[in-house]
DRENVEX-402310 format. One record per residue: chain; x, y, z of N, C-alpha, C in turn. Coordinates in steps of 0.001 Angstrom, whole numbers. Each point is the difference from the previous one (the first is absolute). Layout:
<kezas>
<'A'; <X; Y; Z>; <X; Y; Z>; <X; Y; Z>>;
...
</kezas>
This chain:
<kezas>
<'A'; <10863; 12289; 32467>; <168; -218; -1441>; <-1269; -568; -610>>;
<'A'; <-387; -891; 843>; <-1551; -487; -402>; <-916; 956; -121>>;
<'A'; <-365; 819; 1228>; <-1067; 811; -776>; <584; 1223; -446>>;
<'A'; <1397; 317; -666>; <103; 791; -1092>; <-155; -459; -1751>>;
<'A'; <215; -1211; 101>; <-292; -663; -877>; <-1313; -277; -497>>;
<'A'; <-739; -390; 1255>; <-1845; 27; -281>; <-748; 1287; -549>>;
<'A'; <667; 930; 492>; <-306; 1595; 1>; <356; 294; -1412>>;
<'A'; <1016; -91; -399>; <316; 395; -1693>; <-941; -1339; -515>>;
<'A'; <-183; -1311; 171>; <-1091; -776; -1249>; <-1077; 909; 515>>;
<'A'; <-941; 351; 681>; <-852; 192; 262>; <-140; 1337; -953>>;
<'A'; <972; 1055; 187>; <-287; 1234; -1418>; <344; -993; -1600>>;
<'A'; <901; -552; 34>; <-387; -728; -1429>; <-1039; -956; -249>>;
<'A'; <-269; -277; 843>; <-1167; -879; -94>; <-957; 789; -684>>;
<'A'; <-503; 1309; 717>; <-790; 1109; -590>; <139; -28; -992>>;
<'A'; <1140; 737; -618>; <161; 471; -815>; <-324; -679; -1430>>;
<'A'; <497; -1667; 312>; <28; -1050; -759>; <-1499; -13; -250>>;
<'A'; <-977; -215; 977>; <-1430; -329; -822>; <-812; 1146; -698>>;
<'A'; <1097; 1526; 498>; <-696; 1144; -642>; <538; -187; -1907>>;
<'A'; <989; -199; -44>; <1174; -737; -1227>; <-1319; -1073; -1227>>;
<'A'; <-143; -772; 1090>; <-483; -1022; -464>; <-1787; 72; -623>>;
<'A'; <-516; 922; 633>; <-1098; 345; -190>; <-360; 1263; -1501>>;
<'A'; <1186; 612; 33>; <376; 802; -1245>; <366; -487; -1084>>;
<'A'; <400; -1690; -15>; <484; -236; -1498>; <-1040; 900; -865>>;
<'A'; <958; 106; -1027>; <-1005; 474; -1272>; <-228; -1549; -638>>;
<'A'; <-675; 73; -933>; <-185; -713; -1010>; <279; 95; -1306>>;
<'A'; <330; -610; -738>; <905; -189; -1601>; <-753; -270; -737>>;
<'A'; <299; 371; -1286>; <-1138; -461; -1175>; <942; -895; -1263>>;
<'A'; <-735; -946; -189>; <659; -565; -1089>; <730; 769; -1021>>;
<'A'; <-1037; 1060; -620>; <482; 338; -1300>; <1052; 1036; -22>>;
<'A'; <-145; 663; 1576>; <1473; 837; 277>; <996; -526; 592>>;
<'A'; <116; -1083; -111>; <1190; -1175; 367>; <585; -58; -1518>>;
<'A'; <-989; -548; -847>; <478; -497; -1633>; <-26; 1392; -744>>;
<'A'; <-307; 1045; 104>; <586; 1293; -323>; <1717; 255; 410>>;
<'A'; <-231; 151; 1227>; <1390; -163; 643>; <1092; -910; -643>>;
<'A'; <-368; -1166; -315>; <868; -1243; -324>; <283; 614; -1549>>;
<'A'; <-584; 955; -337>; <79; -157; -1598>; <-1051; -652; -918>>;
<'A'; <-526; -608; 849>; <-1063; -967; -1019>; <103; -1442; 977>>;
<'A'; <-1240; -1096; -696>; <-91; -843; 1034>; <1203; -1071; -146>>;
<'A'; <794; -3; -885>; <1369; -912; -103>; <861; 202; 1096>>;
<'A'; <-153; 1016; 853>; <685; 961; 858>; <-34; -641; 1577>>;
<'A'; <-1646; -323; -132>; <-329; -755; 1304>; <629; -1676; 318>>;
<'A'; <-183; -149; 866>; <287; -1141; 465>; <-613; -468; 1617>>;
<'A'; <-888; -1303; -13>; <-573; -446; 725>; <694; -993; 1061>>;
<'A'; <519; 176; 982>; <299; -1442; 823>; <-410; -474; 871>>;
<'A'; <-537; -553; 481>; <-738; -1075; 1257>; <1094; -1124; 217>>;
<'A'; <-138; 6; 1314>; <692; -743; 974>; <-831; -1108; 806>>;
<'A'; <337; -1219; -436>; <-1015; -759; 987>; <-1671; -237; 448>>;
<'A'; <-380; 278; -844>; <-1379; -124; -785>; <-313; -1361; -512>>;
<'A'; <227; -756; 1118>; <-254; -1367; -237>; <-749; -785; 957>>;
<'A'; <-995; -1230; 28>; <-301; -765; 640>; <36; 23; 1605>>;
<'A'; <1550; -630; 180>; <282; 76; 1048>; <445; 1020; 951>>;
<'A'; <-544; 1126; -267>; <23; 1162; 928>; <-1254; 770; -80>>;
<'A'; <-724; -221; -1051>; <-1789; 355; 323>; <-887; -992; -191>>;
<'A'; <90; -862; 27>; <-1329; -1185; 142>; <-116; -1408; 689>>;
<'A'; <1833; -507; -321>; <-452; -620; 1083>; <1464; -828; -33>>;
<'A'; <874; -673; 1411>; <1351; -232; 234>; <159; 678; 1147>>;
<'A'; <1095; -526; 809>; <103; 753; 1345>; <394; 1635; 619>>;
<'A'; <565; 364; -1575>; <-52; 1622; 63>; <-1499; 723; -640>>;
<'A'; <-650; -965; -198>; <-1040; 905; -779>; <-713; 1016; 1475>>;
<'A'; <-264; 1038; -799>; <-558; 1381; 891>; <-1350; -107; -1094>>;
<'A'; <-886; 783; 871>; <-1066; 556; -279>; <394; 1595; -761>>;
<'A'; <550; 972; 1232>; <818; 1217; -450>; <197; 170; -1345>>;
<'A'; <964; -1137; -255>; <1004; -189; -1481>; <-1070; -481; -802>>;
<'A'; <-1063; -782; -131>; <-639; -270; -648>; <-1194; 1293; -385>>;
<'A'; <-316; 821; 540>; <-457; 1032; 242>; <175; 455; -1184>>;
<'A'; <1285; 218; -213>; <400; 1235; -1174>; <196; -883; -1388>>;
<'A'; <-1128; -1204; 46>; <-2; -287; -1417>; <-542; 794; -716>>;
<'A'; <-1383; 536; -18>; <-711; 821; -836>; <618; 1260; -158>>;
<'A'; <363; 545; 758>; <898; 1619; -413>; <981; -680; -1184>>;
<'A'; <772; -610; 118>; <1475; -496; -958>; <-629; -722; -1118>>;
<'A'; <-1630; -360; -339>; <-170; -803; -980>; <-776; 1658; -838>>;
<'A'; <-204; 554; 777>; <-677; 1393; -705>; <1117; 860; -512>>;
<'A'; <1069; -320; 928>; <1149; 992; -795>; <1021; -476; -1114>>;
<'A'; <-291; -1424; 253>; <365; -408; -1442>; <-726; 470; -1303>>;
<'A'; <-1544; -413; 437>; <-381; 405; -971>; <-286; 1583; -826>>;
<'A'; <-90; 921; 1098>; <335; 877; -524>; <1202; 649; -932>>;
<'A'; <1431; -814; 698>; <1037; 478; -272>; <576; -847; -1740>>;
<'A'; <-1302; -1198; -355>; <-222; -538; -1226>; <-503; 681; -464>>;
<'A'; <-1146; 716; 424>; <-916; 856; -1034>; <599; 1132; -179>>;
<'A'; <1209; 207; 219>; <689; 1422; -442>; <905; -318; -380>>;
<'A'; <-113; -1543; -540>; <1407; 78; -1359>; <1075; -949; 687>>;
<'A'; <67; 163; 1299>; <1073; -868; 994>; <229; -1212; -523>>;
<'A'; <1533; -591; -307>; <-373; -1446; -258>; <2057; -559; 507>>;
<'A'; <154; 587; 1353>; <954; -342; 531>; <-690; -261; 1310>>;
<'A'; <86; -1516; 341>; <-549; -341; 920>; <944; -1289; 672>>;
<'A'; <786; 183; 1027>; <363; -1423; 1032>; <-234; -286; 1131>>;
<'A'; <-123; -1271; 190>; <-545; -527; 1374>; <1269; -833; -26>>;
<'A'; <517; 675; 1625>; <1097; -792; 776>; <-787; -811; 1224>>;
<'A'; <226; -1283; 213>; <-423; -911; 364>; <771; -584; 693>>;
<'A'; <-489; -485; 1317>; <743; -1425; 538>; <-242; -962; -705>>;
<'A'; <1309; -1085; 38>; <159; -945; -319>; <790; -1092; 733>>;
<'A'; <-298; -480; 1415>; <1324; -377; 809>; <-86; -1451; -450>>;
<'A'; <1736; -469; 283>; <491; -1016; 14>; <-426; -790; 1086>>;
<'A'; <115; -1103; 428>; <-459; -809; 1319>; <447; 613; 1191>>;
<'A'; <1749; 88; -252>; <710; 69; 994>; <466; 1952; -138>>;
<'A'; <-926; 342; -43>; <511; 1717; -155>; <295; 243; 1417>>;
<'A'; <1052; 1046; 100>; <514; 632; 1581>; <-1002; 1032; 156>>;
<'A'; <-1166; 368; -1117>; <-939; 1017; 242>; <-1044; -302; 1353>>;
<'A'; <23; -1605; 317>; <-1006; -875; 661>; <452; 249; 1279>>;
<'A'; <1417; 176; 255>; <250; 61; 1523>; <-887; 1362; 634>>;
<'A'; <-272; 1088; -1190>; <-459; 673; 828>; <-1558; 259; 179>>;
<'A'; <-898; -623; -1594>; <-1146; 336; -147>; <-665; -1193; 58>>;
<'A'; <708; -851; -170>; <-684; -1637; 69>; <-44; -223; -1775>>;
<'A'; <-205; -1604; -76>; <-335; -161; -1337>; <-1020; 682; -854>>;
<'A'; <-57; 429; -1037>; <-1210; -94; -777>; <383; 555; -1186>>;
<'A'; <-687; -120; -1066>; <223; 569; -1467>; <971; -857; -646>>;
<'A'; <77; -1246; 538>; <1020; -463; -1091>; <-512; -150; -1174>>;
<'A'; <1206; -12; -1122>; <-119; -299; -1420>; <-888; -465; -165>>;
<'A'; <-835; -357; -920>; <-812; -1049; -1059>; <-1116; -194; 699>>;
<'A'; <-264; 710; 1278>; <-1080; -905; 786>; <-1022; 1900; -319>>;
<'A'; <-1656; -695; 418>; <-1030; 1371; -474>; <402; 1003; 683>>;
<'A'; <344; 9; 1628>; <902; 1481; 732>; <916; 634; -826>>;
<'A'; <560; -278; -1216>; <566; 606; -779>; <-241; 475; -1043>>;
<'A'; <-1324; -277; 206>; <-936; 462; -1397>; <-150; 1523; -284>>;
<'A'; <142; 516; -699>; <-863; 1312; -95>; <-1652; 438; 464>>;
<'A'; <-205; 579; 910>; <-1468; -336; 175>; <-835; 372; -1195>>;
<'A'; <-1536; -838; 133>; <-459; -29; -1560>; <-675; 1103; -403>>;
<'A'; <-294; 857; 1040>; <-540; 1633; -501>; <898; 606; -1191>>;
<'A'; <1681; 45; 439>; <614; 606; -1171>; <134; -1044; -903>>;
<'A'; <212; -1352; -62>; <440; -1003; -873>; <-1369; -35; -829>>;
<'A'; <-1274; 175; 68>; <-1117; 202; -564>; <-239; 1323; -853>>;
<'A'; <1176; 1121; -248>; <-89; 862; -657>; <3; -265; -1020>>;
<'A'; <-901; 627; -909>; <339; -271; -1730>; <964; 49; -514>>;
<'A'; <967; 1210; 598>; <1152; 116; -512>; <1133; -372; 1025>>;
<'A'; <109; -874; 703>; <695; -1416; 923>; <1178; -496; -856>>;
<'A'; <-28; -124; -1626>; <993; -363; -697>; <1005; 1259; 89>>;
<'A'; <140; 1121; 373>; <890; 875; -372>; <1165; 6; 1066>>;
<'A'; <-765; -362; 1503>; <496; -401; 1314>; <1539; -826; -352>>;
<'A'; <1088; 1047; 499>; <1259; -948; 175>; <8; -282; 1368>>;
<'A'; <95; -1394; 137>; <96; -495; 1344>; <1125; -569; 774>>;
<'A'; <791; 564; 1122>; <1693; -379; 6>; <-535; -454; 1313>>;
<'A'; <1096; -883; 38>; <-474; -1417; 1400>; <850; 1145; 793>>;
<'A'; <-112; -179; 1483>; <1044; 281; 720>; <406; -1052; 1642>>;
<'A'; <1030; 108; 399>; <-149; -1120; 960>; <986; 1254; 1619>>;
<'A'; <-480; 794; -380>; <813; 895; 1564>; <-1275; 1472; -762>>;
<'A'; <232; 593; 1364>; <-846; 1582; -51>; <191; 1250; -676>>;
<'A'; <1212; -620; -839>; <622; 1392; -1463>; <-675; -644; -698>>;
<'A'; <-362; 861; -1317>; <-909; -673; -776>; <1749; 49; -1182>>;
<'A'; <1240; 210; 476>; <838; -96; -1102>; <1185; -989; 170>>;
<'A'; <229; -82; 958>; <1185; -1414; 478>; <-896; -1579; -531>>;
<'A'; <993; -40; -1381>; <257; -1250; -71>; <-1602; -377; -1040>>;
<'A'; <-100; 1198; -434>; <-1678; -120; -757>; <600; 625; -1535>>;
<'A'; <-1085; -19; -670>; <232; 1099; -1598>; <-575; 1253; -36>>;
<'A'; <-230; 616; 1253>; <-522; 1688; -29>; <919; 866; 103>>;
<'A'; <1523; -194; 89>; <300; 1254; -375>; <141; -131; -1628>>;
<'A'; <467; -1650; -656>; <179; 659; -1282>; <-1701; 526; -780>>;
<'A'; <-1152; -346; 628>; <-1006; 563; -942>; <678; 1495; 710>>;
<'A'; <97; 498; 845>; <-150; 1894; 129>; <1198; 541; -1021>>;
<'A'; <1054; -931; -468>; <1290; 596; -626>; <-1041; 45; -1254>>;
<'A'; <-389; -1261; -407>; <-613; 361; -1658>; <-796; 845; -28>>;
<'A'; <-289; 963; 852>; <-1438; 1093; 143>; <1257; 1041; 371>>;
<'A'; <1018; -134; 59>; <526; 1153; 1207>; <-1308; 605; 1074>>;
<'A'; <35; -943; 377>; <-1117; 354; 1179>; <-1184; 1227; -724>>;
<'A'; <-626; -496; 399>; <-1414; 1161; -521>; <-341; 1139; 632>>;
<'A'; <-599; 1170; -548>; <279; 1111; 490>; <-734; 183; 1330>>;
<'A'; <-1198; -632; -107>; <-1176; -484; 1271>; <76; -1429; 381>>;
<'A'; <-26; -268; 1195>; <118; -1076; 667>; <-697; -502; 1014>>;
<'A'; <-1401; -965; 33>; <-1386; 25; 786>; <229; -1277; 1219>>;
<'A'; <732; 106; 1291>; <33; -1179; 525>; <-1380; -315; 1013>>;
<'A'; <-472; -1285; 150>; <-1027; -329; 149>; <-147; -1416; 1177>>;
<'A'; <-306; -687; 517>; <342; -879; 667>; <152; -384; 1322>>;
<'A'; <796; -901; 297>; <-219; -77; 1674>; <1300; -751; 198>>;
<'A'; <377; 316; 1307>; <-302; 880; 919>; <872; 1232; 441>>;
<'A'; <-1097; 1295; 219>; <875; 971; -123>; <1456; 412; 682>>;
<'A'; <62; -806; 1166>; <1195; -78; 224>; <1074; -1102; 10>>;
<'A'; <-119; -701; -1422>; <826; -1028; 332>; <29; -101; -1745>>;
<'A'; <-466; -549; -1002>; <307; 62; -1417>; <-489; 1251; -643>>;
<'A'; <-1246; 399; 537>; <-70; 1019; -426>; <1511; 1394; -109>>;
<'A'; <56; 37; 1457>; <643; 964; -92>; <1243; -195; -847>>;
<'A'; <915; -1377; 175>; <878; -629; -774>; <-205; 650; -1414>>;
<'A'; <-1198; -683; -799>; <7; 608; -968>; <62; 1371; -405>>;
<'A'; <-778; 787; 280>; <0; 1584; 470>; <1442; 213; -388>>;
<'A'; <580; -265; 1095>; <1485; 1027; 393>; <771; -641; -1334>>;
<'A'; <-233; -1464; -279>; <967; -16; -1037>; <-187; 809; -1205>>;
<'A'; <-889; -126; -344>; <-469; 948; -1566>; <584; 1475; 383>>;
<'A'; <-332; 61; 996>; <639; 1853; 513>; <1802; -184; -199>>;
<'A'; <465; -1061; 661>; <1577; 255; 4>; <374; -366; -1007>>;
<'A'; <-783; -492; -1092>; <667; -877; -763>; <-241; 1155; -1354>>;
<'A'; <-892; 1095; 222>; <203; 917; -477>; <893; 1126; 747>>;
<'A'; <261; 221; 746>; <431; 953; 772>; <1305; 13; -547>>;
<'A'; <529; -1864; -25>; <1543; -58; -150>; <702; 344; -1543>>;
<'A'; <-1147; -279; -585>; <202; 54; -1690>; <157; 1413; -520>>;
<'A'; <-956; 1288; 1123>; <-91; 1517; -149>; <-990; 433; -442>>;
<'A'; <-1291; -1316; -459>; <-1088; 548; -620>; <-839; 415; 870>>;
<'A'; <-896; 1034; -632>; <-1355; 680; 1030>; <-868; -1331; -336>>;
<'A'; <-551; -739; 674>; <-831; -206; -341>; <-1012; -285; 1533>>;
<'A'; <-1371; -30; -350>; <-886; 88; 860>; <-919; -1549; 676>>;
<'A'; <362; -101; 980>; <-317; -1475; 640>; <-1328; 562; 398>>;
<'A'; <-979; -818; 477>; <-1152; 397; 408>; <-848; -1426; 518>>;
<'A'; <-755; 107; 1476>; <-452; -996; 892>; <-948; 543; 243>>;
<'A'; <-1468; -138; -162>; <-1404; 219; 428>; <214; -1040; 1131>>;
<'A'; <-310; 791; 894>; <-569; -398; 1594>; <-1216; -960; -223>>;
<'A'; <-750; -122; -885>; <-1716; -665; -268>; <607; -1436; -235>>;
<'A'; <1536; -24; -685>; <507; -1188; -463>; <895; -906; 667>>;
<'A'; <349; 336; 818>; <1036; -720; 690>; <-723; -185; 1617>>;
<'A'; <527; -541; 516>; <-504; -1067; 1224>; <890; -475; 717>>;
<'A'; <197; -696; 1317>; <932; -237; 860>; <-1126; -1093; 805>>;
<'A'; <127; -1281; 291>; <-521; -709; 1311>; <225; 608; 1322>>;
<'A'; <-1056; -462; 752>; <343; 562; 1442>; <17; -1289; 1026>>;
<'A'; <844; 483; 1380>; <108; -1549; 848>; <240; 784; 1102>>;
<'A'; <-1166; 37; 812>; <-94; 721; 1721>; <1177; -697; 181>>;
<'A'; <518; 858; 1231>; <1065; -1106; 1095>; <-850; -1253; 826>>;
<'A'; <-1196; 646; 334>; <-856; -1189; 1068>; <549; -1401; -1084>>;
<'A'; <-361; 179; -1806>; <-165; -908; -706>; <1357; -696; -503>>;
<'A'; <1180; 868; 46>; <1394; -415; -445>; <300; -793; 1611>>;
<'A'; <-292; 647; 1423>; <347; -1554; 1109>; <-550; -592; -186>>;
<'A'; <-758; -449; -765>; <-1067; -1518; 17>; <1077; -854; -762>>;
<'A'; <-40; 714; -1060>; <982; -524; -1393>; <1484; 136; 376>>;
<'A'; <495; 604; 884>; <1349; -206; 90>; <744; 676; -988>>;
<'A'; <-705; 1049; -683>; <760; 709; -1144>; <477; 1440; 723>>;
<'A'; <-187; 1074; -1042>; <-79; 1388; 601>; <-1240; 650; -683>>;
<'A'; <-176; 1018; 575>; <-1010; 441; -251>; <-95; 1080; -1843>>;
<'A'; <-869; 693; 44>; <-214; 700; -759>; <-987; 897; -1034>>;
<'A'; <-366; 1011; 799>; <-752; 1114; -57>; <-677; 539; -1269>>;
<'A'; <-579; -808; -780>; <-383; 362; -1089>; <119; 1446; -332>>;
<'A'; <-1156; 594; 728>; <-681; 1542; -567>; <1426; 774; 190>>;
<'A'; <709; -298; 1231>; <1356; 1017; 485>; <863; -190; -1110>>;
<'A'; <324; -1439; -425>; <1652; -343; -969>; <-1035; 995; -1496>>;
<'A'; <-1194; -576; -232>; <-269; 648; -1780>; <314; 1153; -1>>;
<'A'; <-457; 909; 1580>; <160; 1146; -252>; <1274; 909; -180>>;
<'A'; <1304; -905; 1072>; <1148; 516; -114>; <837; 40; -1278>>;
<'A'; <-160; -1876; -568>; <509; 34; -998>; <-321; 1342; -1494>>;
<'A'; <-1105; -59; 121>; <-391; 1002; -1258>; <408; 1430; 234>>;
<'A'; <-50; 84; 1301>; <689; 1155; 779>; <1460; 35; -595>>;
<'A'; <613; -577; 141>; <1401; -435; -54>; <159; -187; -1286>>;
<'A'; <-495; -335; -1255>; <47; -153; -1370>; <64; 1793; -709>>;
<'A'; <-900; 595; 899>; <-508; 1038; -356>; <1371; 1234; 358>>;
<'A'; <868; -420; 889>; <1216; 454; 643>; <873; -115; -968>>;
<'A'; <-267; -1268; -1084>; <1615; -476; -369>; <-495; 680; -1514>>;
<'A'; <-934; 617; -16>; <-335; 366; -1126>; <-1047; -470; -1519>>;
<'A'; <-396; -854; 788>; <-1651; -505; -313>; <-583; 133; 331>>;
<'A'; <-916; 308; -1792>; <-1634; 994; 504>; <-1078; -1036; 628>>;
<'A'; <-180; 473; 1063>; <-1135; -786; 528>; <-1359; 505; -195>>;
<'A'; <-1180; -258; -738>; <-1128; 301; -87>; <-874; -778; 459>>;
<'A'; <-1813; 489; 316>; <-781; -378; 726>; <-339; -1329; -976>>;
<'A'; <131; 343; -1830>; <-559; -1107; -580>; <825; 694; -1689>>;
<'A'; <-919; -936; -924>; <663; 865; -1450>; <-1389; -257; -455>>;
<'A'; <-782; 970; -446>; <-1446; -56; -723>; <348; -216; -1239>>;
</kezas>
């Protein structure tokens, strides 16, 4: 069973980096064509804060990585009129049950919960709705589904953030089901340039007593897997 099992990853495996090497790439202005116009679009980032690219015990290098792609696609997606923009954020309580599994960090009020200052330094930073969150939905127990009801969700939908398999994808799938369930077409969309995942060898999770986890393998499955449930996955959005 083992090596029938190794034998089928090993053709998806293929197949997966042949997949992955083909994204196309997206263009802003045929996104906001699509949408109808740029009222249509809608921007969300996930966790684009402090304490997961600069510095706190989850901060990654990786995740910090994809500041400049997400501060360029803001701004592009401003310079074409865009002016639906939220950042879902940690915000934990002291005693969150999120800690048993990731350890503390990002609580409330403290700078790990900051927005990092690349996007908070945008000129247009005031337009930014910013919804706290304290678990890996960006909608339990937050105010993002009622902003998507007052939009009836937008016709384009840009998720951005980290990490790709864990809020990212969260977010992702919700905007998809949360249209799916309502009956509307509408179009979710995740540039690969934007989203990010930490990585943790096994040599490095027995030191730590955690588990491990495969950066390059989880980004790739998850987006893999987004791309299954019916999100467009692209190389980037020019």
């Amino acid at each position: 069973m083992a090596n029938q099992v190794c034998d089928t990853a090993s053709d998806f495996f293929a197949w997966l980096e042949e997949w992955l090497a083909a994204l196309p790439t997206a263009r802003m202005d045929d996104l906001v064509s699509e949408a109808g116009g740029p009222g249509g679009v809608g921007v969300f980032s996930t966790d684009m804060i402090n304490g997961f690219c600069h510095f706190g015990p989850l901060a990654s290098e990786r995740v910090g990585g994809i500041i400049p792609p997400i501060v360029a696609l803001f701004q592009r997606a401003h310079a074409a009129g865009v002016r639906g923009f939220v950042l879902l954020q940690d915000a934990h309580p002291p005693d969150s049950p999120e800690f048993d599994a990731y350890g503390p960090h990002c609580l409330a009020g403290t700078p790990e919960a900051e927005t990092v200052p690349e996007l908070a330094a945008l000129p247009f930073a005031d337009l930014f709705r910013v919804i706290p969150k304290t678990t890996l939905s960006p909608a339990l127990g937050t105010g993002f589904d009622p902003w998507l009801d007052r939009r009836r969700l937008p016709a384009v939908m840009i998720a951005v953030g980290n990490c790709t398999d864990l809020c990212v994808y969260q977010l992702a799938m919700h905007l998809k089901l949360r249209a799916d369930q309502a009956g509307l077409k509408r179009t979710v969309i995740v540039p690969a340039d934007c989203v990010q995942t930490y990585d943790m060898s096994v040599e490095q999770a027995r030191q730590a007593g955690i588990v491990p986890h495969p950066g390059d393998l989880l980004h790739a499955l998850f987006l893999y897997h987004l791309h299954l449930n019916g999100v467009r996955v692209v190389r980037g959005i020019e």
